[in-house]
N, CA, C and O atoms as CSV, one atom per row, in Angstrom:
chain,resi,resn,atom,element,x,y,z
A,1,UNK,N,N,-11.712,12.729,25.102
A,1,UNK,CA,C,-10.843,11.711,24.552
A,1,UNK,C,C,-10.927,11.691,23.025
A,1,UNK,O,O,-10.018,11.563,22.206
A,2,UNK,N,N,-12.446,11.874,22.814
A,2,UNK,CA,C,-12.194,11.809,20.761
A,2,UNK,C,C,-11.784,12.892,20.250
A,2,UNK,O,O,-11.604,13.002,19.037
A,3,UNK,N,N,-11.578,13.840,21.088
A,3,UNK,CA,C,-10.852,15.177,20.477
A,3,UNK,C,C,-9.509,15.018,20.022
A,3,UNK,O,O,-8.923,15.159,18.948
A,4,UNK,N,N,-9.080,14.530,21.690
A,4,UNK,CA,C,-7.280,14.255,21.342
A,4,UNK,C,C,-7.242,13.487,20.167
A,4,UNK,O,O,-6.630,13.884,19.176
A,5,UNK,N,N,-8.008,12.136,20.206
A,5,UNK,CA,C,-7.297,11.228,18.445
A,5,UNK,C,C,-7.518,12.306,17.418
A,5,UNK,O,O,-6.629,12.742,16.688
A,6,UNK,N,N,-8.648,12.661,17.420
A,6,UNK,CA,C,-8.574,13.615,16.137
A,6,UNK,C,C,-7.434,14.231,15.608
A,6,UNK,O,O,-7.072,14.184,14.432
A,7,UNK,N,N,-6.687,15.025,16.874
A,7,UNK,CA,C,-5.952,16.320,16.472
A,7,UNK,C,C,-4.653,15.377,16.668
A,7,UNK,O,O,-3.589,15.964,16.470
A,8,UNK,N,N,-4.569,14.103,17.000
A,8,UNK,CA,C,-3.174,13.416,16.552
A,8,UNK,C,C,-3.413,12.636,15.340
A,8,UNK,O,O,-2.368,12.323,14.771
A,9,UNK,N,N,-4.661,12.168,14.693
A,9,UNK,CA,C,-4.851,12.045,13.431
A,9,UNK,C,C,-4.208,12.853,12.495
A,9,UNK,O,O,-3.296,12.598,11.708
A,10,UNK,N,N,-4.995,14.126,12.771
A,10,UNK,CA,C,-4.777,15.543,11.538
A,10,UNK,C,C,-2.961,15.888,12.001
A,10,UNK,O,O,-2.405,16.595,11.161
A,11,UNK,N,N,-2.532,15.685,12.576
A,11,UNK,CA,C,-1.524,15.928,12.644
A,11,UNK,C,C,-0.372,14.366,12.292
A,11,UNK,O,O,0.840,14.471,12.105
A,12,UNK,N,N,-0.820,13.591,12.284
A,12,UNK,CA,C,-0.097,12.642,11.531
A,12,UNK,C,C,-0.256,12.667,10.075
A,12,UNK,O,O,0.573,12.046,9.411
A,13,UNK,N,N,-1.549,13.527,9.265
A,13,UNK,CA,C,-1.880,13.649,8.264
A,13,UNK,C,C,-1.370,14.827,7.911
A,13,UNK,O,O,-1.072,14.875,6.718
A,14,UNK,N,N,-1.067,16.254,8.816
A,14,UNK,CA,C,-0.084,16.898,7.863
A,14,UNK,C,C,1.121,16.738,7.854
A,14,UNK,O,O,1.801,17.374,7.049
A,15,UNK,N,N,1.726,15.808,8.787
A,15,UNK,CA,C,3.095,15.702,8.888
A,15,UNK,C,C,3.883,14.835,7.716
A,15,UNK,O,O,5.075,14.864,7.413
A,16,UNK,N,N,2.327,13.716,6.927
A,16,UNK,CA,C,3.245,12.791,5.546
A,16,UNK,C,C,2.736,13.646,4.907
A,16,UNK,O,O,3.288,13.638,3.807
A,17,UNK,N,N,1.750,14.639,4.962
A,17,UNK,CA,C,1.514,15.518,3.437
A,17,UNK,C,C,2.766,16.527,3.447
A,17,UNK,O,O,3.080,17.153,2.435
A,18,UNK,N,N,3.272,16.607,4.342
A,18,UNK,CA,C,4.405,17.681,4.426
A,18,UNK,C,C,5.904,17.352,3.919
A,18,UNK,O,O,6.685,18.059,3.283
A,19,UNK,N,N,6.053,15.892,4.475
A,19,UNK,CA,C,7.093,15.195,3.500
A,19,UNK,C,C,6.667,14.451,2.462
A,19,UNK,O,O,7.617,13.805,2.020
A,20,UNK,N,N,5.658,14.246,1.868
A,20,UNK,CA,C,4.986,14.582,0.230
A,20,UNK,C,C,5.397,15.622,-0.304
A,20,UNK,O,O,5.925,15.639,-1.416
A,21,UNK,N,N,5.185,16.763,0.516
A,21,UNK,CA,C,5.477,17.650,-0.574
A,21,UNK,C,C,7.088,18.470,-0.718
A,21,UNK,O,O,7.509,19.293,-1.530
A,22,UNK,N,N,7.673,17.842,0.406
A,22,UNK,CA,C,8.753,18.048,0.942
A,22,UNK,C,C,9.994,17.361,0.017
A,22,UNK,O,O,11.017,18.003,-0.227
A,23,UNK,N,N,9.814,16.197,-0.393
A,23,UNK,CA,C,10.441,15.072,-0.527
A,23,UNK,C,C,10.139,14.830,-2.373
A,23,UNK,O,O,10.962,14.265,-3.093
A,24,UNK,N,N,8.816,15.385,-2.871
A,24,UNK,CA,C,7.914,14.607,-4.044
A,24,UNK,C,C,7.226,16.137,-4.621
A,24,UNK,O,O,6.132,16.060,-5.181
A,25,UNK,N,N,7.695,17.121,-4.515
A,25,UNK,CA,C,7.091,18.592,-4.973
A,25,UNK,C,C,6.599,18.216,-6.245
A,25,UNK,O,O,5.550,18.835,-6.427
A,26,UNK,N,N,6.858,17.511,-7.180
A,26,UNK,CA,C,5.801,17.679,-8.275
A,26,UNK,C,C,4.822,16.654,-8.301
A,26,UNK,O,O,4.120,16.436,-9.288
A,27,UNK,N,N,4.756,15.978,-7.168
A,27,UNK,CA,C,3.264,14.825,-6.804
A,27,UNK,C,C,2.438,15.809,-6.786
A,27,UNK,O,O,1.465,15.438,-7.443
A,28,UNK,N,N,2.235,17.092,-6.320
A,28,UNK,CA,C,0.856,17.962,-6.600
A,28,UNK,C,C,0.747,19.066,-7.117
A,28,UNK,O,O,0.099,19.990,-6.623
A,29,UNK,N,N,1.706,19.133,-8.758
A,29,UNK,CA,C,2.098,19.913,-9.607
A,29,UNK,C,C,0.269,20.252,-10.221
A,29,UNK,O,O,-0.367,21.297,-10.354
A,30,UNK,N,N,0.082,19.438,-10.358
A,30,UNK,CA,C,-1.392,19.688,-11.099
A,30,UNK,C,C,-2.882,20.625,-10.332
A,30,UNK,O,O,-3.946,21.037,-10.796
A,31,UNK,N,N,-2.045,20.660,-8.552
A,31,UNK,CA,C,-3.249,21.389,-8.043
A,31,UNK,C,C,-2.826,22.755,-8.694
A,31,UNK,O,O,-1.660,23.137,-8.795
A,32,UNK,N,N,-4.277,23.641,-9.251
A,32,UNK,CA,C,-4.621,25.356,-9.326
A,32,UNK,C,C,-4.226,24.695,-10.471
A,32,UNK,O,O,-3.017,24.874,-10.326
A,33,UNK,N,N,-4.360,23.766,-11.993
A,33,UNK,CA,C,-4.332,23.651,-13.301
A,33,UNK,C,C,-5.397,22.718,-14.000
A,33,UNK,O,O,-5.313,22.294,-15.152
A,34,UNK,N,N,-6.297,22.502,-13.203
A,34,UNK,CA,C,-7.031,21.916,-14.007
A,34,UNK,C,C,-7.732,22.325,-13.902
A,34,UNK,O,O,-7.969,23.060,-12.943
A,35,UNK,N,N,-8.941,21.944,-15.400
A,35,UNK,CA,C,-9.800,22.650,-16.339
A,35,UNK,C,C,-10.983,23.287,-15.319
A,35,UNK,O,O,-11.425,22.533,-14.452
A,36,UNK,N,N,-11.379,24.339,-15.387
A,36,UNK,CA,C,-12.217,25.191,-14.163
A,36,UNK,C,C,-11.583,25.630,-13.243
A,36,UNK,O,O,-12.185,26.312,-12.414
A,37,UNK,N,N,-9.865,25.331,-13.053
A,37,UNK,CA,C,-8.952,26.072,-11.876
A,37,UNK,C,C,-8.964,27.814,-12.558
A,37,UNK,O,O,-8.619,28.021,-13.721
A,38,UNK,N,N,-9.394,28.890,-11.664
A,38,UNK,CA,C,-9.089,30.280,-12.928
A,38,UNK,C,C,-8.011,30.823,-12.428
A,38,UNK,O,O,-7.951,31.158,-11.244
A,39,UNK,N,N,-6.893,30.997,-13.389
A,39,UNK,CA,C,-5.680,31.887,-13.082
A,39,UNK,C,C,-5.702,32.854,-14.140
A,39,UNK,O,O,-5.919,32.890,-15.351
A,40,UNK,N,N,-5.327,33.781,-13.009
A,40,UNK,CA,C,-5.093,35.646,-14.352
A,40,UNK,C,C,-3.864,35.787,-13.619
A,40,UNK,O,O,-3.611,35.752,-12.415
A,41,UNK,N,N,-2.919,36.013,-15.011
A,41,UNK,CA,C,-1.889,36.399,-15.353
A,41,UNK,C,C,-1.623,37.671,-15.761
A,41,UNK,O,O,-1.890,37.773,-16.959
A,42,UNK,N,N,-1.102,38.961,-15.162
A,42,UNK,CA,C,-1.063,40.026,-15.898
A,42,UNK,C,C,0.579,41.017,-15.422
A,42,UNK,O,O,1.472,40.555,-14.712
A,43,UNK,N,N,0.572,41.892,-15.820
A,43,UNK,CA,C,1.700,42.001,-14.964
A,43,UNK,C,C,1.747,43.368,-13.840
A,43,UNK,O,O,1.209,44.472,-13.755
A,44,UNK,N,N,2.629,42.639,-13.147
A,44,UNK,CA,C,1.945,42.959,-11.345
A,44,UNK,C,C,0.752,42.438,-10.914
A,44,UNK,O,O,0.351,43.068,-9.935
A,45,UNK,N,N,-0.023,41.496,-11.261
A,45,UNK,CA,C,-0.548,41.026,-10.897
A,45,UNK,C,C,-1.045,39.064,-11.181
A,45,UNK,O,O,-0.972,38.461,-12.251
A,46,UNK,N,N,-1.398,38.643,-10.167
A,46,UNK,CA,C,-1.650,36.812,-10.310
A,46,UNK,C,C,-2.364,36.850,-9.394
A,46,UNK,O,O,-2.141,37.397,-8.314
A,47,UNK,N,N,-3.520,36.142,-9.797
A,47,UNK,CA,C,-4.492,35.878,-8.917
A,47,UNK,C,C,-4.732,33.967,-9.453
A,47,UNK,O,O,-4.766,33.388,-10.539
A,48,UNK,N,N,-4.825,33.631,-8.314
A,48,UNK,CA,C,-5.469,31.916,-8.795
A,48,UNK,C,C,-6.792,31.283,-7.979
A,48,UNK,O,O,-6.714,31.081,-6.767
A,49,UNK,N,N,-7.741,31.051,-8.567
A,49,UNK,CA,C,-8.888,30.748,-7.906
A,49,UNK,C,C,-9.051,29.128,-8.456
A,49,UNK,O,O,-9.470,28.796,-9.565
A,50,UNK,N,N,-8.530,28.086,-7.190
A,50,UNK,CA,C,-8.464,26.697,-7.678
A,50,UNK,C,C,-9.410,25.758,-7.584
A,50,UNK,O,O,-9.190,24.589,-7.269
A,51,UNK,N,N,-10.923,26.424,-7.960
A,51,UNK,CA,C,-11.990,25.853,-7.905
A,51,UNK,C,C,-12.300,24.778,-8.216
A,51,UNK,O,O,-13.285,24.386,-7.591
A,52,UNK,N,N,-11.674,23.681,-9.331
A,52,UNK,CA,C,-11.871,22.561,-9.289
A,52,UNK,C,C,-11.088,21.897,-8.513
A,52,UNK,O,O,-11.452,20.804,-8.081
A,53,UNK,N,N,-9.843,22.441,-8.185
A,53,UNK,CA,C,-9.074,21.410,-7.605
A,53,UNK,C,C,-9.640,21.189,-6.021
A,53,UNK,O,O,-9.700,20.213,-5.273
A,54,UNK,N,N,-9.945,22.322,-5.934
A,54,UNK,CA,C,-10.743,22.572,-4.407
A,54,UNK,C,C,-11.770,21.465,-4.559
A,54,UNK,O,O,-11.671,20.529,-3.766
A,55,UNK,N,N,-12.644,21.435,-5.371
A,55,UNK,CA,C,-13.651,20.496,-4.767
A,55,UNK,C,C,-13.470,19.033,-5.274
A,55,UNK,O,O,-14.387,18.220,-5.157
A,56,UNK,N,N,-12.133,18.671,-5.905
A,56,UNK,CA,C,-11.398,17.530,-5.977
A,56,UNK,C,C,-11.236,16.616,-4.822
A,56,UNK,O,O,-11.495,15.449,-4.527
A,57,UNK,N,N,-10.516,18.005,-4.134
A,57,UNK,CA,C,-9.714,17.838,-3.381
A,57,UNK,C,C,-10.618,17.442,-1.418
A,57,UNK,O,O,-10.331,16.758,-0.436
A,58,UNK,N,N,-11.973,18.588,-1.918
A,58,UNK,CA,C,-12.971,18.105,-0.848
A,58,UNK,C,C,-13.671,17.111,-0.867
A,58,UNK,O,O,-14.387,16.704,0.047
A,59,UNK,N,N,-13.428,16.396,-2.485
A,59,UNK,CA,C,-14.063,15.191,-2.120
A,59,UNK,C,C,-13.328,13.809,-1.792
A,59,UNK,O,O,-13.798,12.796,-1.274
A,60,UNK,N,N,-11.864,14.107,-2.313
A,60,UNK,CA,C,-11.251,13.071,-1.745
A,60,UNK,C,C,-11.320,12.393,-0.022
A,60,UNK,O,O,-11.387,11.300,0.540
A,61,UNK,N,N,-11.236,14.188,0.387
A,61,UNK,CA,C,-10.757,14.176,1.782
A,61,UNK,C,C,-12.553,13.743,2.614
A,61,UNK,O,O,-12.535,13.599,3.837
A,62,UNK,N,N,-13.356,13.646,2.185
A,62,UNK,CA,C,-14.968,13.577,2.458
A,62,UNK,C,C,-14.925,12.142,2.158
A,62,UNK,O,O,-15.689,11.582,2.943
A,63,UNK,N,N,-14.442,11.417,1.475
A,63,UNK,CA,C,-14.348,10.101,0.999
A,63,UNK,C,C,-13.145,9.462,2.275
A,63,UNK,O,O,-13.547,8.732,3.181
A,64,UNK,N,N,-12.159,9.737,2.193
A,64,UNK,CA,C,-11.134,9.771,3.302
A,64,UNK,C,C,-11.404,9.202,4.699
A,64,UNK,O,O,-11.345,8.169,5.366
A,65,UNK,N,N,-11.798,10.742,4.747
A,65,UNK,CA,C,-12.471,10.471,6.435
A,65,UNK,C,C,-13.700,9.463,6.608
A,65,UNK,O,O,-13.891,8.711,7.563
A,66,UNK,N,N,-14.413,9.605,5.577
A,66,UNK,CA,C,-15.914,8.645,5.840
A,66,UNK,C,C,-15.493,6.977,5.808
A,66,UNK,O,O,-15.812,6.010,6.501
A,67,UNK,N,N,-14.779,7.140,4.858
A,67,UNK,CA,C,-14.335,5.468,5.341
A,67,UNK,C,C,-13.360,5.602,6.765
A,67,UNK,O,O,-13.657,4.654,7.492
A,68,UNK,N,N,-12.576,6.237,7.235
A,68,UNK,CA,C,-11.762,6.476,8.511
A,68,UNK,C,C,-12.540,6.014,9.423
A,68,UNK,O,O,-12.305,5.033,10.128
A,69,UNK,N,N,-13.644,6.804,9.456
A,69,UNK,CA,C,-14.018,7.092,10.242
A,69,UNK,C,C,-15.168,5.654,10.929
A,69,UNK,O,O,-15.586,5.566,12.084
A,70,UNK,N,N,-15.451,4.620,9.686
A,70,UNK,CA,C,-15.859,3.366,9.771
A,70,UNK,C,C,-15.360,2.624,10.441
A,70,UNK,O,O,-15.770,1.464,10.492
């Protein structure tokens, strides 16, 4: 039974992040640009390694769930 809420949780959670980004595309213009995000630019080649935003972004969602989950 706590499986199913889960996976209708996470799926009610990508379905408004999806019309977030669907609806609001520059609400997360800033993920892969901030300071410690590394992008190389060259030509024929782009690579982006969004290391801060990543662990921004893991701590929101760690903050998120932990109160959720209260």
């Amino acid at each position: 039974m706590e499986a199913g809420k889960v996976l209708v949780y996470a799926g009610a959670f990508l379905l408004l992040l999806g019309l977030l980004l669907l609806y609001f595309p520059k609400l997360f213009a800033w993920f892969g640009h901030l300071p410690g995000d590394i992008r190389i630019e060259r030509e024929g080649l782009r690579v982006y390694i969004p290391i801060t935003s990543a662990l921004l972004l893991s701590l929101l969602l760690t903050l998120f769930l932990n109160l959720f989950r209260r």
